[in-house]
MARLUMFI-150209 format. One record per residue (C-alpha): x, y, z; residue in one letter. Coordinates in Angstrom, 3 decimals, padded with zeros to 6 digits. Example, Ala and Ser with C-alpha at 12.3 -4.5 7.8 and 13.67 -1.06 7.14 Angstrom:
c1 | c2 | c3 | rest
012.300 | -004.500 | 007.800 | A
013.670 | -001.060 | 007.140 | S
// end
This chain:
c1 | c2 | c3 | rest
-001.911 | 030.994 | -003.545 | X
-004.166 | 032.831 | -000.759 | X
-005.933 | 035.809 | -001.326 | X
-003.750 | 037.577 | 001.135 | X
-000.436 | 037.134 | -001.485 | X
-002.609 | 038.047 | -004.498 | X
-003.752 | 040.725 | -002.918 | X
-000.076 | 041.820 | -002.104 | X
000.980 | 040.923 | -005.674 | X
-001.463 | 043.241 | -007.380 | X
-000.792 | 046.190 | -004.781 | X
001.513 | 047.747 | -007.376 | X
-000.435 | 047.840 | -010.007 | X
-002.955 | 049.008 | -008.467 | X
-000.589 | 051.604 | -007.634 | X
000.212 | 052.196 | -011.118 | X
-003.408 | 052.208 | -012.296 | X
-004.423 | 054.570 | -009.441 | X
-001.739 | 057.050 | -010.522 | X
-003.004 | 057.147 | -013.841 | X
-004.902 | 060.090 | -015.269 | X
-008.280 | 059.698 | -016.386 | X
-007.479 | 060.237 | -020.222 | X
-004.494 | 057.651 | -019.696 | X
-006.889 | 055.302 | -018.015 | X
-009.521 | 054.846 | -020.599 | X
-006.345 | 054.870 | -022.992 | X
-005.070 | 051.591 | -021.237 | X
-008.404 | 050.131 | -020.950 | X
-009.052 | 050.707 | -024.697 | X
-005.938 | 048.870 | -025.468 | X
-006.654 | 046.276 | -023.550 | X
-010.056 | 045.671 | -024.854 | X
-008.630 | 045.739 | -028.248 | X
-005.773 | 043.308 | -027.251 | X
-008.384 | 041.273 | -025.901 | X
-010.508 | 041.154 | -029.179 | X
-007.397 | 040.811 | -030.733 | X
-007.019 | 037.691 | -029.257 | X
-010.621 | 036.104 | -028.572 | X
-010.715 | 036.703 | -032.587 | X
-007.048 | 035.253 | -033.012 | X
-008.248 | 031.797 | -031.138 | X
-011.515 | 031.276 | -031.065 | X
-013.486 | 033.038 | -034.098 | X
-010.856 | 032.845 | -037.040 | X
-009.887 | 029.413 | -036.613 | X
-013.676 | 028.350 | -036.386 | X
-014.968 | 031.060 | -039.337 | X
-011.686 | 028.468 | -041.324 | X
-013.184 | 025.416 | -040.344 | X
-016.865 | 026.977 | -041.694 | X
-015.356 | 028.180 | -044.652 | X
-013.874 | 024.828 | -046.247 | X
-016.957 | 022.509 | -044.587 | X
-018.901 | 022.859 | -048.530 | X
-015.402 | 021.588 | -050.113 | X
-014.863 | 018.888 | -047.559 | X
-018.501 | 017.694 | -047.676 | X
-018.116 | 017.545 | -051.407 | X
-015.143 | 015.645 | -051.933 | X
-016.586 | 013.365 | -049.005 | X
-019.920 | 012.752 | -050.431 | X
-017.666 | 012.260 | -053.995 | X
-015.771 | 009.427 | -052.035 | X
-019.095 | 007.633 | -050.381 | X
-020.522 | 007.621 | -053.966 | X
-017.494 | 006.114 | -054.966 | X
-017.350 | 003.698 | -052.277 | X
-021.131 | 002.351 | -052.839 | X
-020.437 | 001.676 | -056.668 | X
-017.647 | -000.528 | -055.659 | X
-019.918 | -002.385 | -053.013 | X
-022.664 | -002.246 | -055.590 | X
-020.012 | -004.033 | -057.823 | X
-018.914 | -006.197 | -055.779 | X
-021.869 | -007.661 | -054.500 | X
-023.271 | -008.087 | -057.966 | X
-019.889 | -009.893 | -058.917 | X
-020.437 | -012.163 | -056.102 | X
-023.992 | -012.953 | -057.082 | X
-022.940 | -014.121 | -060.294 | X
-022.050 | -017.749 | -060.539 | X
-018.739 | -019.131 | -061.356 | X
-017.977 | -020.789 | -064.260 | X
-015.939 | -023.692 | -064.807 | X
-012.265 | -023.707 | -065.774 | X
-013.056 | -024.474 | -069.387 | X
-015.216 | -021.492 | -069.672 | X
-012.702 | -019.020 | -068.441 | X
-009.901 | -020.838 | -070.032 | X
-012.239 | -019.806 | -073.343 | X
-013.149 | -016.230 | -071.977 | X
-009.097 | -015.596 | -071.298 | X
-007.726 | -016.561 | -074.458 | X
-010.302 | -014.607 | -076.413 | X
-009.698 | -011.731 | -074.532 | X
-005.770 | -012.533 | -075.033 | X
-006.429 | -012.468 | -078.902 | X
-007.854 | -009.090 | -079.099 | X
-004.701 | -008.095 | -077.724 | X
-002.693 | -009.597 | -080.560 | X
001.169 | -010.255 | -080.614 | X
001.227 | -008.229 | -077.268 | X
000.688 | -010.272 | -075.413 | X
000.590 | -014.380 | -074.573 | X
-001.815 | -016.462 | -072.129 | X
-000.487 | -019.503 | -070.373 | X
-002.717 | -021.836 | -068.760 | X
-001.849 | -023.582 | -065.413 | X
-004.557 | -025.266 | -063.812 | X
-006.582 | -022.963 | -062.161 | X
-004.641 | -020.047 | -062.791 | X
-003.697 | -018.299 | -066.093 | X
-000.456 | -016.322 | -066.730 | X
-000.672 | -013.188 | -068.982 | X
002.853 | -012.421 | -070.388 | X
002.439 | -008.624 | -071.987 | X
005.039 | -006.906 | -074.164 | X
004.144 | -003.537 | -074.932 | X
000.212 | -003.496 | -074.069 | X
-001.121 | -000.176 | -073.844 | X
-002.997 | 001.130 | -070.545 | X
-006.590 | 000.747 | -072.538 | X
-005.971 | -002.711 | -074.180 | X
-004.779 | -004.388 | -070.100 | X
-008.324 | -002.412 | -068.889 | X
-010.084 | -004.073 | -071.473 | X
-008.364 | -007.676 | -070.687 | X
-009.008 | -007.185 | -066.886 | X
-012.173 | -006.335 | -067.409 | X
-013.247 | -009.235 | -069.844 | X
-011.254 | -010.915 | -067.587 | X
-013.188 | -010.335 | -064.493 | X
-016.217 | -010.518 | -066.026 | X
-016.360 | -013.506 | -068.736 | X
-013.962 | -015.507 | -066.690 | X
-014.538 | -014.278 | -062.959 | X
-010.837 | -014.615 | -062.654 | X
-009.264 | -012.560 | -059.245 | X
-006.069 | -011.312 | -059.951 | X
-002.998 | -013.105 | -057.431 | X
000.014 | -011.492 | -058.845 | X
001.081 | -008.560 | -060.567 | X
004.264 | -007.582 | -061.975 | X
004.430 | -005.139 | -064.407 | X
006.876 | -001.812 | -065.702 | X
005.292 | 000.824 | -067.441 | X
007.983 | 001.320 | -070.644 | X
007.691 | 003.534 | -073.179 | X
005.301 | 001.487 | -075.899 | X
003.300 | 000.387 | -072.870 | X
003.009 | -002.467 | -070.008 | X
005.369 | -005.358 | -069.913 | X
005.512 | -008.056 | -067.282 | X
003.223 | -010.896 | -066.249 | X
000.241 | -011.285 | -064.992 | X
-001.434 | -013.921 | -062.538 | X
-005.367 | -015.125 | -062.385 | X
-006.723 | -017.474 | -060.851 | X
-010.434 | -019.063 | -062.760 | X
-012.580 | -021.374 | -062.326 | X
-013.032 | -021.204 | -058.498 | X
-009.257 | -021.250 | -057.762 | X
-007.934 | -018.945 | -055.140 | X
// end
């Protein structure tokens, strides 16, 4: 558009502002200064004075989930400095573990890989297996299938020891 149409555009308003009165004028230019706060506020300082706002919650739960992050790394790389141990060793470590869980539950051995069989195993008696499990016998879980009933976990569960993958 050339200067000479936007120049023709704007000739009636012009008009119009012209044949204003003076009050009316600085009426109309104090509305549009307000409607032009109204909306410098509306998209540029509210949505930023939001983002300010919830930065300390954000941060927190972020730094919460970096902390949590390095303790499994931590973990993990002191699991994988630890040596293996032989088949017969986690065999041992399993089926102790198994024992402490009683009639609950039943530990097959196949090769390198053990088979849990629960029936009823609460939530803190399968931590405690895994655990032991992952510790004493540096077995890596390779299948899972369990269903949550109402005297606890039932379902098998696969580990592979001594090396195995």
């Amino acid at each position: 558009m050339n200067i000479d149409a936007l120049k023709s555009a704007l000739a009636p308003l012009q008009a119009w502002w012209r044949a204003l009165s003076a009050r009316d004028r600085s009426w109309a230019t104090a509305g549009m200064l307000l409607l032009g706060l109204f909306i410098v506020w509306g998209l540029a300082v509210q949505p930023a004075w939001r983002t300010i706002a919830a930065a300390p919650a954000e941060l927190d739960a972020l730094d919460a989930q970096l902390q949590a992050m390095q303790r499994l790394a931590a973990e993990s790389a002191e699991l994988r400095a630890t040596p293996p141990v032989n088949t017969e060793q986690a065999s041992a470590a399993l089926q102790a573990a198994t024992q402490r869980l009683g009639d609950k539950a039943r530990l097959t051995l196949q090769g390198d890989r053990a088979v849990l069989t629960l029936n009823g195993a609460g939530t803190l008696q399968l931590r405690g297996w895994l655990a032991e499990a992952r510790s004493g016998a540096r077995a890596r879980p390779l299948e899972v299938k369990l269903a949550r009933g109402a005297q606890g976990f039932s379902g098998t569960l696969v580990v592979a020891i001594g090396g195995g993958a």
